[in-house]
N, C-alpha and C positions, 0 to 999 in steps of 0.2 A: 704882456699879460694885462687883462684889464682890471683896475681896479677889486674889485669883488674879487680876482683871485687874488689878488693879493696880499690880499685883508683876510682872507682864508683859512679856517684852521683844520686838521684831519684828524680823525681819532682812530687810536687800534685799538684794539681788546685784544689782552692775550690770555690767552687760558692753559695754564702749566697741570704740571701734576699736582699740586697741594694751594695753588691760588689763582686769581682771576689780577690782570694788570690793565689799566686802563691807561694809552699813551697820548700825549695830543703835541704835534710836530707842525710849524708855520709851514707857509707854502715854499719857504725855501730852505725846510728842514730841520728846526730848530726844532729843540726838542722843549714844550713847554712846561709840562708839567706829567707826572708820572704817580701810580697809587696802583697798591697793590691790598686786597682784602684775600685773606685764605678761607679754604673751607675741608672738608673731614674728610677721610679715606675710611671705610670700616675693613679693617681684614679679617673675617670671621672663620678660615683657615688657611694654612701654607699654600701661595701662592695665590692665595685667590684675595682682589683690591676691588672694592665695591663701591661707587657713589651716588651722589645724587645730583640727577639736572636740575631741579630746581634751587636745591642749595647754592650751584654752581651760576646760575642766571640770577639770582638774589646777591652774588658776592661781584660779579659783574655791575649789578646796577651802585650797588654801594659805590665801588670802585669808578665809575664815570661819575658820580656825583662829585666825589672827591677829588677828582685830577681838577673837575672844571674850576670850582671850588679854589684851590692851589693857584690856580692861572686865571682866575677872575676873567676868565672866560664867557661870555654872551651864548647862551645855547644856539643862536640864530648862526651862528659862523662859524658852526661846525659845517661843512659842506658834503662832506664824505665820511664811509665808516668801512673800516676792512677788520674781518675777525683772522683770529686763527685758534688753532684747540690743538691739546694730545687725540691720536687716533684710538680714542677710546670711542666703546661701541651704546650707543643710547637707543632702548626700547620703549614706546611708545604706543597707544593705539593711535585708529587712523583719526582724521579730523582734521582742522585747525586748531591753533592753538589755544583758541576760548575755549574748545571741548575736548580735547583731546587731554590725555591722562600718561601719568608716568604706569610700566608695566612691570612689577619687579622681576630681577634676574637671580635672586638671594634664596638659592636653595635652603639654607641657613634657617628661614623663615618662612618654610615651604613655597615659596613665591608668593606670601602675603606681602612682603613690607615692600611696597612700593616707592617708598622714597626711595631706595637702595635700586636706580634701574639705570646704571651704567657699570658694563661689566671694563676696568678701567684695562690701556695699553699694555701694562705691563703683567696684568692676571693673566696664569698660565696653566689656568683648569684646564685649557680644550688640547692639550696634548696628545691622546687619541686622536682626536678629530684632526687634527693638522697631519699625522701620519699617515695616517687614511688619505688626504686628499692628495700628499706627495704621490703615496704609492699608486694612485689613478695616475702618475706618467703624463697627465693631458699636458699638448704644447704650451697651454697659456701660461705653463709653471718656468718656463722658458725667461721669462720675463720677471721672474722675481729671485733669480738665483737659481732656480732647479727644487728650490726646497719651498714647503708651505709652513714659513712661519706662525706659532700660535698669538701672535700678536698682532696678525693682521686681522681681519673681520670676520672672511668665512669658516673660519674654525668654531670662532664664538658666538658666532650663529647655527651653526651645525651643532656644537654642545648646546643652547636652550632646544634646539629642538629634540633630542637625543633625551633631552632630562628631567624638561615638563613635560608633566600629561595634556594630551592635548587638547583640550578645553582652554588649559595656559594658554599653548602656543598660539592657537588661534587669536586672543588676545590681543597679542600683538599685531596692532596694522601698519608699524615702519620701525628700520631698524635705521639706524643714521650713524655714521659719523659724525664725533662731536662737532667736529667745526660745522656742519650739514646741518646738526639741529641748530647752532646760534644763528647762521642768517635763516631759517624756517621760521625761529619762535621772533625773528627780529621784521620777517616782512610778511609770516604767516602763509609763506607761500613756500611750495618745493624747488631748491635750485639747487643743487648740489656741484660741489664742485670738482674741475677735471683731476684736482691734485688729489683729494680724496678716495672719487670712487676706482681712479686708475691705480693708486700708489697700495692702495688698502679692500679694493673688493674683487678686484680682477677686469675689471669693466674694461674693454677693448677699444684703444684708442689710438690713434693714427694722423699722420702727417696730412695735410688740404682737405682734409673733414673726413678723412678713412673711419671715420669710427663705424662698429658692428656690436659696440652697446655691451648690453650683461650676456656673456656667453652660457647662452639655454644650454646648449650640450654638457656643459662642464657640469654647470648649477645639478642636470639631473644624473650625473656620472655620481657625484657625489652624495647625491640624498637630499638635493633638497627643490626637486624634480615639479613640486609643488608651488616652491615660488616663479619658476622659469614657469609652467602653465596659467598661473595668475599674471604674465607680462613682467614680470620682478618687479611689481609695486610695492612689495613690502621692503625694499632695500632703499631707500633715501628717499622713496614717495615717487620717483620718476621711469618711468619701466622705455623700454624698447622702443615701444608705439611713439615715446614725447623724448626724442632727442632735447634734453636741456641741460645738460653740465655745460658750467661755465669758466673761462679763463680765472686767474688771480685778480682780482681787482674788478673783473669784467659788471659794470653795472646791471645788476639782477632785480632792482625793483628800488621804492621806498620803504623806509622806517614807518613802520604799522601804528595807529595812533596809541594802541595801546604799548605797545614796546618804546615809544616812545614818551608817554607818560611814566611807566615804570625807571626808563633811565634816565627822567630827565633833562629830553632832548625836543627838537622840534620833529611832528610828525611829517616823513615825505624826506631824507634827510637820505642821498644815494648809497646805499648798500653794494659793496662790490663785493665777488666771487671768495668765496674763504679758503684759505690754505692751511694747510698743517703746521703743527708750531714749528718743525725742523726747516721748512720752508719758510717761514716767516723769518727764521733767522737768516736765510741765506738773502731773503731779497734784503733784506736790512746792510749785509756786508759786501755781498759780492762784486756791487756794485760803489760800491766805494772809492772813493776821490783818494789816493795819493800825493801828497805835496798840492792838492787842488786843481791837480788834471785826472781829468774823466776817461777812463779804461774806456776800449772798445769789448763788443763780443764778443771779440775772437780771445782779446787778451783775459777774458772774466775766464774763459772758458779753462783757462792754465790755472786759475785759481781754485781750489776746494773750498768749503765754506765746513766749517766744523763746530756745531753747536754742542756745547757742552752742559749739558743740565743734570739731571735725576740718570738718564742715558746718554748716550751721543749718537749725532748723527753725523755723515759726512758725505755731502750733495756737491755734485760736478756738472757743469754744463757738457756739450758735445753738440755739434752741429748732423750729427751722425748715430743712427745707433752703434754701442759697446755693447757688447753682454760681456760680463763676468760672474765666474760661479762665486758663490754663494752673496755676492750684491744682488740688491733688488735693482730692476730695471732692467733695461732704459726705460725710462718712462715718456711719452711724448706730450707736451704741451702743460704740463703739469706746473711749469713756472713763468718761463717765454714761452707763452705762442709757438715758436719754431722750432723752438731747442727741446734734445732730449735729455736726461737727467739720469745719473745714476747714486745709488743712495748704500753706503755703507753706512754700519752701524754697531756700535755695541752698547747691550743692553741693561750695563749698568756700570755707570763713572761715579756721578756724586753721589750717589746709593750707596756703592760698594764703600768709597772714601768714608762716607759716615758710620756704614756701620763697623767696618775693620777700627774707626779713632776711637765710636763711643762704647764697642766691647773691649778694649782694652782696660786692664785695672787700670791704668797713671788715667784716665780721661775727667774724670771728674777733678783731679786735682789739677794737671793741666787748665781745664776750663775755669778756676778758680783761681791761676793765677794769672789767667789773661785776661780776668774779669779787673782784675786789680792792680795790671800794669796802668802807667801813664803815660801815654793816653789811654785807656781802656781798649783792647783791641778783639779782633775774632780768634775761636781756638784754635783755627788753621794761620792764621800770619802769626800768634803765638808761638806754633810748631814751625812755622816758616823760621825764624826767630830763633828757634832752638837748634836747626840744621847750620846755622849760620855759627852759632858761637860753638857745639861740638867739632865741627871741621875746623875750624879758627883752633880750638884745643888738639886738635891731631895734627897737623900743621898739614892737612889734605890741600891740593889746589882743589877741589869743586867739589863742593858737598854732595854731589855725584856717590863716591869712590866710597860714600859712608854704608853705601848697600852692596859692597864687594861680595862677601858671604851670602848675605840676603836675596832671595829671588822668590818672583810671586808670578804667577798667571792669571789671570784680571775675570776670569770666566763663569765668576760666581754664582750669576744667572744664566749661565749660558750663554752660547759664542753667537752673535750676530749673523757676524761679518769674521772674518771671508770664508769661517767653515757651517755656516746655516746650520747649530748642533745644539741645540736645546739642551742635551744633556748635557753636555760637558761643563763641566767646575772649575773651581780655581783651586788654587794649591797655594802651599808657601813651602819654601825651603830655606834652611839654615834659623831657625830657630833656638834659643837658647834660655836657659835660666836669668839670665840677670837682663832680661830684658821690658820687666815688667815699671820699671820707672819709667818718666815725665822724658827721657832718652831714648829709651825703647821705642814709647808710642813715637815718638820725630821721625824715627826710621824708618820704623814698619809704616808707618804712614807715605817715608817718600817712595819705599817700596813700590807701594800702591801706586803712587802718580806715576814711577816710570815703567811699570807695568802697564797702564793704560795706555803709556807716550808709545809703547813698544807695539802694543795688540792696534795701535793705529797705523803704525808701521806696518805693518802686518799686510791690512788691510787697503792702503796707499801702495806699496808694492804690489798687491795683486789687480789693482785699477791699472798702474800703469804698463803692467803685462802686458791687461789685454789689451792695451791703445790709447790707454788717458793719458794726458801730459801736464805733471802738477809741478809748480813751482814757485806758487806762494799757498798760505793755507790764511785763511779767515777766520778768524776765531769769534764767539758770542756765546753766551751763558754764562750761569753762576759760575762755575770754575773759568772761567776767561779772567774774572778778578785777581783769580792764586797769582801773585806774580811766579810762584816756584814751578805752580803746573805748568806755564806758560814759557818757562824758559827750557824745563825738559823737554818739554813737546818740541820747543826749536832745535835743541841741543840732539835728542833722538832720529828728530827727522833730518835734520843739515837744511832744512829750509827756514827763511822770513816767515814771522808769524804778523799777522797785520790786526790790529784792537781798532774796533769801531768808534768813530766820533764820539758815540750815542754813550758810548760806556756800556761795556760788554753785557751787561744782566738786561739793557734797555735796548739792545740791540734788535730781540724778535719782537716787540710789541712795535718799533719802529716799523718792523717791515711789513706789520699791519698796519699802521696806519698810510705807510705806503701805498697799501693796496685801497686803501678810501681816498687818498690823491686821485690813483686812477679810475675809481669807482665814477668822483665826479668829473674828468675828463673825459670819460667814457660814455658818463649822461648827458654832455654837451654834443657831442657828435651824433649820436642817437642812435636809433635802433639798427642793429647789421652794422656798425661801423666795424673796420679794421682793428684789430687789437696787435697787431705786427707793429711792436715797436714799443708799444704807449708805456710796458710794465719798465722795459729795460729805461725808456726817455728819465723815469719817477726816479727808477733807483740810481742810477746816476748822478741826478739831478739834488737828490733829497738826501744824500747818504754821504759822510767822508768816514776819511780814519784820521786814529787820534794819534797813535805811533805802532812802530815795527821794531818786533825783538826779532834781532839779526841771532842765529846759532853763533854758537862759541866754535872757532875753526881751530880747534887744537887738538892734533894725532892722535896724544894720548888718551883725550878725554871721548873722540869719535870708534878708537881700537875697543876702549871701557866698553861703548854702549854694544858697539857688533860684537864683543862676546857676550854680554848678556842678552841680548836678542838669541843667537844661535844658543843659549838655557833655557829663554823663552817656548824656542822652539821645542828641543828635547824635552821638557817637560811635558808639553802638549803630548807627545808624541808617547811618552811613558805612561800618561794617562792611558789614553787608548789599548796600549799595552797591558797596561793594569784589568781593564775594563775587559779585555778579554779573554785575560786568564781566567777571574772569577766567571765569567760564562761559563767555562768549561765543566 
């Protein structure tokens, strides 16, 4: 490498549910400096999560100021910049971004308040609209399970249409996914990306350039027959006629003077292709150094990558399409170039974790005395803490066995992965009176974590059904820190869990700024270059891990978890039951 690259520095932006993180990693991976700025969710009814892109592009620029700032960083040697975002849905009219306007989505506010024009991933207003498009039967549903999630786009597009009057709607001249608006507002120009418009709009894409684009017949199957006659310019700014979705990292333009001024940075500064934050986590791990030898593709391809945040996701390579009911996918080209991707999911881990600690009565008193341990710790290694010396007092071998009674189904938003069921709930069972102490909440908390270790089970067995081969699992996100979540997880599944170099929470802004590695490898080569290879070379190249929790190989403690899976099950299965008796 010459010089200039080596001296190099790459920045990711990541963009979560509740903040923006700015990462900056040397050219041979080091992580240098890391800053995170939050910003507001408004939920103005059940179910329904509202933002603002501009709040979110304002916490952004903080956030790059800051990291640079930390790592006395030189604006000039930043070379590359890869975003990534939740696939929340951001309305807009048309323009650039000098004139172009946020459109509000906030019925709440009759569609006045405009700051509020991100209807966010997890809002589950368009419940209707998602049923409607399942029961259209079209094949492209093929590709995302069978089922049309209301968390993908076109439900939440089909609800604003459905809901303003149309004076509103017309308003709107592009709908983006978020990641789609930061490189927009960042090069002023539309490029949307293949991980986006494939994983989240339906857009049809295929192996040695098969793509056939936004599918008109579907678009007007479903009602929105309007935009497929406009060329679907209102879906990411790029219609039919302008083939331009681009690879992960694939360099899409320069940093706009203006975008560049607002972060900070020097203007011209190469912008590569954005991906989704669940994919951002996965280029971050999958590709990861073991003992400091470099995996091939074949061998990545055995590994899952499991990001755990606010939801989870869990992304597997394949040199082949897989379908599996209720996973999304295969996706093609949405990560590697070559490879196709399938993406199970469930739709709320650290969510569910938080709210089941802080409804609990003992939470506040918990939280005040892990405020006042020493060292001062968080309220979950607090609770971690309390599993440990309860079991220590029962003389249990695994703090396991402390949820023998106890059972929960993790479905509290609704099942993902592998039953594509929105409705479906979670449950607890074995509840009691003296459970309301600082004991209590430990439990019903671990509850919860091997209730999640188990609905990933769930969801992992039904990958390898239909033809996936998993035998390590990569973990990244906030919950990758739990060491407790972390060893359930190995312990439920019988496999190696692998923790990122980066340190798990810095793991997906890692795999953006991975994707600005290749952004400027990709603008050295130049236009039409090959992008076969370049992403996998980075992550490789740019990524290790830190260490691997081996499961506990002990009968008794593997016999525990398979009969509580087989409750897992039953319950699921009682629900249903339930659910249709009151029909009747």
């Amino acid at each position: 490498m010459d010089s200039a690259h080596n001296t190099a520095v790459f920045l990711g932006v990541d963009v979560g549910s509740g903040s923006s993180r700015a990462g900056l990693i040397s050219a041979t991976g080091d992580l240098l400096a890391i800053h995170s700025t939050p910003f507001s969710t408004s939920r103005p009814a059940p179910d329904y999560f509202e933002q603002s892109s501009d709040e979110i592009w304002a916490s952004i620029c903080s956030s790059v100021k800051a990291a640079l700032a930390i790592a006395n960083i030189d604006p000039a040697r930043i070379k590359g910049i890869g975003f990534d975002a939740t696939c929340s849905l951001v309305a807009y009219t048309a323009g650039p971004p000098e004139t172009a306007r946020p459109v509000s989505i906030s019925p709440s506010s009759g569609f006045q308040d405009h700051s509020r024009n991100i209807i966010m991933w997890c809002d589950h207003r368009a419940k209707d609209q998602a049923i409607r498009i399942t029961n259209t039967r079209h094949e492209i549903l093929q590709n995302i399970g069978g089922t049309m999630s209301l968390e993908m786009e076109l439900p939440k597009t089909l609800w604003l249409k459905d809901n303003m009057a149309a004076d509103q709607w017309q308003t709107i001249g592009r709908l983006f996914d978020l990641p789609d608006f930061l490189t927009w507002r960042a090069t002023g120009d539309y490029f949307p990306s293949r991980c986006s418009v494939v994983c989240k709009w339906c857009y049809k894409a295929g192996p040695d350039g098969g793509d056939s684009g936004w599918p008109s017949d579907f678009l007007r199957q479903i009602g929105l027959g309007e935009i497929a006659d406009d060329d679907c310019q209102k879906l990411c700014g790029v219609g039919n006629s302008r083939h331009s979705v681009h690879y992960a990292g694939e360099h899409i333009g320069g940093l706009s003077e203006r975008a560049a001024a607002e972060l900070g940075l020097v203007p011209g500064i190469p912008v590569g292709g954005a991906v989704i934050d669940a994919y951002a986590g996965a280029i971050g791990t999958l590709g990861a150094r073991l003992n400091g030898i470099q995996p091939t593709v074949d061998e990545a391809s055995k590994r899952i990558s499991l990001i755990c945040g606010t939801s989870s996701c869990h992304l597997i390579m394949s040199n082949k399409p897989i379908m599996v009911p209720g996973v999304w996918g295969p996706f093609h080209g949405v990560m590697l170039p070559d490879m196709w991707v399938g993406e199970g999911g469930q739709s709320s881990t650290g969510q569910l974790i938080d709210y089941l600690a802080q409804s609990h009565p003992a939470y506040s008193t918990a939280l005040k005395q892990a405020q006042a341990a020493t060292p001062a710790v968080s309220i979950y290694e607090y609770l971690n803490q309390q599993l440990d010396t309860i079991a220590k007092k029962q003389a249990l071998p695994d703090i396991a066995h402390l949820t023998k009674r106890l059972h929960m189904t993790p479905d509290h938003h609704g099942n993902r992965s592998p039953f594509a069921d929105e409705t479906m709930r979670g449950s607890v069972s074995g509840l009691d009176l003296n459970s309301n102490g600082v004991d209590g909440l430990a439990v019903l908390y671990l509850a919860a974590i091997q209730a999640l270790a188990l609905g990933t089970r769930q969801i992992l067995e039904a990958m390898c059904k239909a033809g996936y081969t998993i035998e390590t699992i990569c973990i990244s996100g906030g919950l990758s820190l739990n060491r407790v979540f972390v060893k359930v997880l190995a312990d439920v599944m019988q496999l190696p869990v692998v923790l990122p170099g980066s340190g798990g929470d810095a793991a997906v802004v890692v795999g953006a700024a991975v994707c600005g590695a290749v952004a400027y490898e990709s603008m050295l080569k130049g236009p039409g270059a090959s992008m076969n290879g370049m992403l996998w070379d980075a992550m490789s190249r740019l990524t290790a891990a830190s260490d691997i929790i081996e499961p506990t190989r002990e009968p008794q403690l593997q016999r525990f978890y398979d009969k509580k899976y087989r409750i897992v099950q039953k319950m699921q299965q009682d629900q249903t039951d339930y659910n249709k008796l009151m029909e009747m």
